[in-house]
N, CA, C and O of each residue as an XYZ file, in Angstrom:
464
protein
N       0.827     -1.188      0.000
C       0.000      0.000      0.000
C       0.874      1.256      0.000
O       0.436      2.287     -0.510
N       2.134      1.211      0.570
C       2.739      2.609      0.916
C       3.514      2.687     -0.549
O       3.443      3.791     -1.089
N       4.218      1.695     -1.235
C       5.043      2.055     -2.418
C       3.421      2.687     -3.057
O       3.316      3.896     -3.264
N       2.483      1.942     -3.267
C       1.407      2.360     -4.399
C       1.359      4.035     -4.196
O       1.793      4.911     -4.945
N       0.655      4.149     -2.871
C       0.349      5.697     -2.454
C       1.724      6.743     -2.944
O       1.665      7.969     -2.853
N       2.724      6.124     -3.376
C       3.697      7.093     -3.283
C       3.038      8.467     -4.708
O       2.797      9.663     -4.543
N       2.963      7.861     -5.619
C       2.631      9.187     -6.579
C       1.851     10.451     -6.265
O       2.036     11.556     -6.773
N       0.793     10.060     -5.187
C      -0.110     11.001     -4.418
C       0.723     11.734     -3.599
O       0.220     12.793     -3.222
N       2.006     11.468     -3.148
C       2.291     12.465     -2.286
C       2.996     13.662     -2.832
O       3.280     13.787     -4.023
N       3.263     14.534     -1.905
C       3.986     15.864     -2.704
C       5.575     15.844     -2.294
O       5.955     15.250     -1.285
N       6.283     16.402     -2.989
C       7.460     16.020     -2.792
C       8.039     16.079     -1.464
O       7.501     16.680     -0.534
N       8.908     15.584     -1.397
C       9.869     15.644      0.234
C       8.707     15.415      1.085
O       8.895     16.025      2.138
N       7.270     14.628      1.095
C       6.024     14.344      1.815
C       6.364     13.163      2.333
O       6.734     12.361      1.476
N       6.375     12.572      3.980
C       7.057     11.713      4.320
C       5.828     10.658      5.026
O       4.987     11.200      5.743
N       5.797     10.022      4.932
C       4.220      8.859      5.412
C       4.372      8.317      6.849
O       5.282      7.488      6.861
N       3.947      8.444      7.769
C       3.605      7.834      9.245
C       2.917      6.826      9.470
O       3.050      6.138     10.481
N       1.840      6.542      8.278
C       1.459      5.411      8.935
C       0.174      5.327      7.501
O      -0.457      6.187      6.886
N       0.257      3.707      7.432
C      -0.788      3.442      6.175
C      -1.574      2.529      6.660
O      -1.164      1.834      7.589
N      -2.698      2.367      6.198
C      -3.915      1.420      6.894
C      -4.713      1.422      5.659
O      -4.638      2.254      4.755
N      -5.714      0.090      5.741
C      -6.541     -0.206      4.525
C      -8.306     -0.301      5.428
O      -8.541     -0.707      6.566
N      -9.255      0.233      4.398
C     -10.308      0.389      5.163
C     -11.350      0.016      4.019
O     -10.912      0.083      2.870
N     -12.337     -0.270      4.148
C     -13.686     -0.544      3.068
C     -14.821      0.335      3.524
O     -15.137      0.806      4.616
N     -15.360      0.395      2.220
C     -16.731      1.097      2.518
C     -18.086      0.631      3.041
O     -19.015      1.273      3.530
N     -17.944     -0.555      2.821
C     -19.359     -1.308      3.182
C     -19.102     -2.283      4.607
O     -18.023     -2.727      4.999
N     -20.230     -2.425      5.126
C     -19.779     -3.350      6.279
C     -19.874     -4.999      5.717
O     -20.563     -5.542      4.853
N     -18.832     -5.482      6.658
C     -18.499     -7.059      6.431
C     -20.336     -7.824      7.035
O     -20.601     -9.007      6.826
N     -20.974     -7.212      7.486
C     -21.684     -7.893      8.265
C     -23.109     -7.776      6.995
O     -24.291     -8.048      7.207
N     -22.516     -7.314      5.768
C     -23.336     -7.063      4.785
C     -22.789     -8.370      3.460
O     -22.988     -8.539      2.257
N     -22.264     -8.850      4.218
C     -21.981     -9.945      3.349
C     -22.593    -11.305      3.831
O     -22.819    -12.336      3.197
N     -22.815    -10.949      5.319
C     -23.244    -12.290      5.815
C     -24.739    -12.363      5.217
O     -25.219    -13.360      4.679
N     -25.382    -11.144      5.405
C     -26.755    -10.980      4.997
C     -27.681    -11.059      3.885
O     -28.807    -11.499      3.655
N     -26.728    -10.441      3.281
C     -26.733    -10.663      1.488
C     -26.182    -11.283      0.465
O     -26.597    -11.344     -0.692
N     -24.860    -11.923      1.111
C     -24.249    -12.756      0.222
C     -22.659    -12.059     -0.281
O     -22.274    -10.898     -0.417
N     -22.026    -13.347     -0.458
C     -20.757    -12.531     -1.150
C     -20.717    -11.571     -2.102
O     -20.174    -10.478     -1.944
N     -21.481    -12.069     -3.460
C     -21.431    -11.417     -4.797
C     -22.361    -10.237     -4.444
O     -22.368     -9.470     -5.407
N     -23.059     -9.837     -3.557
C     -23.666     -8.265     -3.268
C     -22.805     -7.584     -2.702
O     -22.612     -6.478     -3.208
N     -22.060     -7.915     -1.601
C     -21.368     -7.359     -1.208
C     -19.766     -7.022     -1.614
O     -19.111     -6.197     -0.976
N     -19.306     -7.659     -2.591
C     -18.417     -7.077     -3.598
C     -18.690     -6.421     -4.655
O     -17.765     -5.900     -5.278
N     -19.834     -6.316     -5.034
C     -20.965     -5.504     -5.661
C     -20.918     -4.065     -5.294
O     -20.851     -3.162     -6.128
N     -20.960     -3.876     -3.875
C     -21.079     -2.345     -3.411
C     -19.913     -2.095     -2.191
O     -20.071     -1.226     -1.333
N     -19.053     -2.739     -2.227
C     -17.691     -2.741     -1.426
C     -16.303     -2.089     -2.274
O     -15.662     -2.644     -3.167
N     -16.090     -0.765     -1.689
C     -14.665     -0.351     -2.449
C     -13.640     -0.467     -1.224
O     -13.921     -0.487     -0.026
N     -12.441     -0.535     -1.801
C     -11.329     -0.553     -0.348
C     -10.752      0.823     -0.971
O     -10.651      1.178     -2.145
N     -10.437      1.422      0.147
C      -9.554      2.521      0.689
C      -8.487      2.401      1.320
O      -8.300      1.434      2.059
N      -7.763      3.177      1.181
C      -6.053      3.173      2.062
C      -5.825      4.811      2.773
O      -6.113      5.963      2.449
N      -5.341      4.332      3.578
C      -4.873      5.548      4.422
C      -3.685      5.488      4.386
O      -2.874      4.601      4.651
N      -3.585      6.927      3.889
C      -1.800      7.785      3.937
C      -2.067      8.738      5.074
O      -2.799      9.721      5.190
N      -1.327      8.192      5.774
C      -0.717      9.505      6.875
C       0.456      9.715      7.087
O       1.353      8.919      7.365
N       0.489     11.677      6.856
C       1.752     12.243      6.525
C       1.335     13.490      7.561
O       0.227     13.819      7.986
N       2.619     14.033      7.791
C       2.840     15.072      8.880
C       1.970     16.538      8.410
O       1.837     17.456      9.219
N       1.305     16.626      6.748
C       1.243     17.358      6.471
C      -0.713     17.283      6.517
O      -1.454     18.091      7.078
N      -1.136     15.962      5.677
C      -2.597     15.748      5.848
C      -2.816     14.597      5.748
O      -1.827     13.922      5.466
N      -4.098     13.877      5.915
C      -4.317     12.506      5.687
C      -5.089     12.250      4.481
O      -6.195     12.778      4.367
N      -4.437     11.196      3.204
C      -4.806     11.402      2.145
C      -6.238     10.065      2.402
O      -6.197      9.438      3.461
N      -7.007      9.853      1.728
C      -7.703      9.085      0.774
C      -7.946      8.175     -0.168
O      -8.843      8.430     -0.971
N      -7.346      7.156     -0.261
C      -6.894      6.942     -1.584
C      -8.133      5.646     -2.024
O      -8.565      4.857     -1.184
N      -8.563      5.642     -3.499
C      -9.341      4.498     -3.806
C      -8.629      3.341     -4.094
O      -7.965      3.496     -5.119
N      -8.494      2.141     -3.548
C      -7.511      0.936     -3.911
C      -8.733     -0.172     -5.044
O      -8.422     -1.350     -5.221
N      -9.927      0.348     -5.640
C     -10.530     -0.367     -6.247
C     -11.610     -1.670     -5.217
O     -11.776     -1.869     -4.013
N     -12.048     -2.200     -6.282
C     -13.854     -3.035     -5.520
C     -12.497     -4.555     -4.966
O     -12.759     -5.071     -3.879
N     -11.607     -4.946     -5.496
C     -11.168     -6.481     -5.331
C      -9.612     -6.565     -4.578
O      -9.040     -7.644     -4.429
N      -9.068     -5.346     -4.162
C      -8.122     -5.279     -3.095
C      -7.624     -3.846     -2.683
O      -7.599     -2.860     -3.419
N      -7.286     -3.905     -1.548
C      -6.459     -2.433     -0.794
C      -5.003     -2.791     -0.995
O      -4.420     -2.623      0.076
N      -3.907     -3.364     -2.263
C      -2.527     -3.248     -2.127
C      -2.464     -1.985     -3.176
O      -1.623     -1.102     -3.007
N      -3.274     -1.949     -4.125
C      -2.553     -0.195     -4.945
C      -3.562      0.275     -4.830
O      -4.654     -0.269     -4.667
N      -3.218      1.659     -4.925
C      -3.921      2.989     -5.311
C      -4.688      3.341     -6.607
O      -4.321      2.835     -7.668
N      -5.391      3.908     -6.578
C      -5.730      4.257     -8.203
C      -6.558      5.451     -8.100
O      -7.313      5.623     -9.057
N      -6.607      6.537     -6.932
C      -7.415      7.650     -7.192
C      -7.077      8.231     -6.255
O      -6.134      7.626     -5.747
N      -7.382      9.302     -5.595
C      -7.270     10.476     -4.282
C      -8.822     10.444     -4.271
O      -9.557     10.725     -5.218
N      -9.175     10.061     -3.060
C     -10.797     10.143     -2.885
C     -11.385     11.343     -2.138
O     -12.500     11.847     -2.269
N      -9.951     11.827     -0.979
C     -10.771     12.659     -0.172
C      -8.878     13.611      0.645
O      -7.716     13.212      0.560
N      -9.270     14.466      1.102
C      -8.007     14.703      2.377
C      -8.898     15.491      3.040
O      -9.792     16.309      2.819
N      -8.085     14.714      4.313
C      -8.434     15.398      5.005
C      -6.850     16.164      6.635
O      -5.725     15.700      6.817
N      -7.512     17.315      7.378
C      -6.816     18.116      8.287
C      -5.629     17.414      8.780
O      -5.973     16.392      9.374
N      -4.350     17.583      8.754
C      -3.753     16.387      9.823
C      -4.146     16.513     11.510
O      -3.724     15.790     12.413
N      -5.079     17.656     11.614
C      -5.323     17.510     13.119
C      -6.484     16.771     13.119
O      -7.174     17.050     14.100
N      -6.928     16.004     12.457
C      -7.948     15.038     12.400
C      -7.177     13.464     13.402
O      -6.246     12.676     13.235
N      -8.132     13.678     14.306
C      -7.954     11.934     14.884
C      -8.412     10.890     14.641
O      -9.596     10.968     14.968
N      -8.197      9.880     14.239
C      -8.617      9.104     13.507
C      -9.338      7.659     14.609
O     -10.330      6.992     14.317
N      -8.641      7.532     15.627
C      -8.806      6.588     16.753
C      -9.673      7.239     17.874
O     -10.234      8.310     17.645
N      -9.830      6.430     19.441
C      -9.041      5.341     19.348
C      -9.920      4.478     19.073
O     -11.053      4.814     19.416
N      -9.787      3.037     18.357
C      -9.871      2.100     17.436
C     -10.578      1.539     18.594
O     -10.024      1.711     19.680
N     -12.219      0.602     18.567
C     -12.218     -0.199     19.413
C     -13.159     -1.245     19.044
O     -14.009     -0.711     18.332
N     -13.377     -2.325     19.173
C     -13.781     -3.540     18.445
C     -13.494     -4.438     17.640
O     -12.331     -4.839     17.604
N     -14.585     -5.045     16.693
C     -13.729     -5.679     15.390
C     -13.445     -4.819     14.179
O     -12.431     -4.928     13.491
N     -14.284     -4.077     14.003
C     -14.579     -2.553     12.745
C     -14.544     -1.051     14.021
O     -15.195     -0.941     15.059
N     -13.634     -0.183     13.474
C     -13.471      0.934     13.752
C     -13.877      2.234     12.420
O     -13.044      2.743     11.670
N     -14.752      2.405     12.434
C     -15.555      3.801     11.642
C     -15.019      4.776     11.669
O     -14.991      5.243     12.808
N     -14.368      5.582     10.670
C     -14.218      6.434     10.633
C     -14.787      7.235      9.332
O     -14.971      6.707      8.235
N     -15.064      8.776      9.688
C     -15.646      9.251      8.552
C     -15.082     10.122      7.891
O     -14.627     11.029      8.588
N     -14.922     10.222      6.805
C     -14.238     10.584      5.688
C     -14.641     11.602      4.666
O     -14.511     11.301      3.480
N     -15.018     12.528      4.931
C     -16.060     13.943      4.398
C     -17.587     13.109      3.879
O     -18.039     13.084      2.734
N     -17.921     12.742      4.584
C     -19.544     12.207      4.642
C     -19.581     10.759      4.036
O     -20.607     10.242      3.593
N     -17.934      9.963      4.078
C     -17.992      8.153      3.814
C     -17.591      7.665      4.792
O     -16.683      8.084      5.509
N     -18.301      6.622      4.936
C     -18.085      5.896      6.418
C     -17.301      4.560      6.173
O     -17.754      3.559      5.617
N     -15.929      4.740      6.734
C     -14.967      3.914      6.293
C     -14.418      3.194      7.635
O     -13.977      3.644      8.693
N     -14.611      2.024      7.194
C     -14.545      0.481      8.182
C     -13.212      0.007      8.082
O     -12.724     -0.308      6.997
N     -12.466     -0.073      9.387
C     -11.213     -0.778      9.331
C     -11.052     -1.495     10.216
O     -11.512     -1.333     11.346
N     -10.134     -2.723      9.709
C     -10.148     -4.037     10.283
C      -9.653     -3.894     11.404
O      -9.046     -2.828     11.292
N      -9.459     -4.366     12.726
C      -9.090     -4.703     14.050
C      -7.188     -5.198     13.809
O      -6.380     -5.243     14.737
N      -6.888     -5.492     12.428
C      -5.375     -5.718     12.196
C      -4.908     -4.570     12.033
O      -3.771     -4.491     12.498
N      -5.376     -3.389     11.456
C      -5.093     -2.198     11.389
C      -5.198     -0.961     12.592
O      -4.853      0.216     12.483
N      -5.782     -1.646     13.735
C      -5.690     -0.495     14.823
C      -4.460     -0.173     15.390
O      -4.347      0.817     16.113
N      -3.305     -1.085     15.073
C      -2.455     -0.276     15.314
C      -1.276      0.636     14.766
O      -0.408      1.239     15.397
N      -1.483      0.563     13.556
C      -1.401      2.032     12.652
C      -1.995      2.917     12.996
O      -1.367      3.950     13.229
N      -3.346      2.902     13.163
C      -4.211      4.086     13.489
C      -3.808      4.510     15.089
O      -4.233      5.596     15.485
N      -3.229      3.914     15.751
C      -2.544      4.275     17.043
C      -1.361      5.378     16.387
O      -1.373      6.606     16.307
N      -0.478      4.481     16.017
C       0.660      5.071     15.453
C       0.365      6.027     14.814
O       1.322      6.781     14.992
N      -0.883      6.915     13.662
C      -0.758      7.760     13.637
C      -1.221      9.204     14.566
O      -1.059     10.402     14.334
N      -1.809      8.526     15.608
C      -2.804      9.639     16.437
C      -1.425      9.937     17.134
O      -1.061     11.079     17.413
N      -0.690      8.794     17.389
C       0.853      9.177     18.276
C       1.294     10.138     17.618
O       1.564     11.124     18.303
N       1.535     10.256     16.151
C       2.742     11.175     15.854
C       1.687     12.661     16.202
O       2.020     13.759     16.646
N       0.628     12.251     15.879
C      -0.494     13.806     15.829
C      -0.548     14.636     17.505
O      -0.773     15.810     17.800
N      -0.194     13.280     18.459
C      -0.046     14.230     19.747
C       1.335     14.706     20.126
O       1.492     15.385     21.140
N       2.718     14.243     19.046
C       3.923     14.201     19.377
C       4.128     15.964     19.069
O       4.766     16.806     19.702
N       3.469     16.052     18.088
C       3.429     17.135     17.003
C       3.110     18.496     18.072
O       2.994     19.631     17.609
């Protein structure tokens, strides 16, 4: 995810911490089935850099590359703290689900945001 995100950043832009997130909930697959829910499921990646937190679209069938800038947002944005199996976060009005393997990136970046 972090080599992919690299073209999105701006030069000398240095990354703290990357995490992968989806748009739809997993618990929408149990309900409806696989093929609906890859149907209306995009993955997202999180770039966090000292400067803002990017957005990025990784496409409907994996979060390892990039292929769009979806959103940025403030770097004084907190993103944690992370608690359960899905942690929500919202993303200028998208509600983006990340896995319980990823809470601790999202630690790591709220750290550098209080180091700051």
């Amino acid at each position: 995810m972090r080599a992919s995100a690299a073209p999105y950043l701006e030069p000398d832009e240095t990354v703290q911490a990357v995490f992968g997130a989806q748009t739809a909930s997993a618990w929408l697959a149990g309900l409806t089935g696989v093929f609906v829910f890859l149907s209306l499921n995009r993955y997202r990646i999180f770039v966090v850099t000292p400067r803002r937190v990017l957005v990025l679209d990784a496409g409907k069938t994996s979060m390892a590359k990039a292929r769009g800038k979806v959103a940025e947002l403030p770097r004084s944005t907190r993103l944690g703290p992370a608690e359960g199996l899905w942690h929500v976060i919202d993303a200028n009005g998208e509600k983006l689900r990340v896995h319980r393997r990823f809470f601790k990136d999202i630690e790591a970046a709220d750290a550098h945001l209080s180091a700051a």
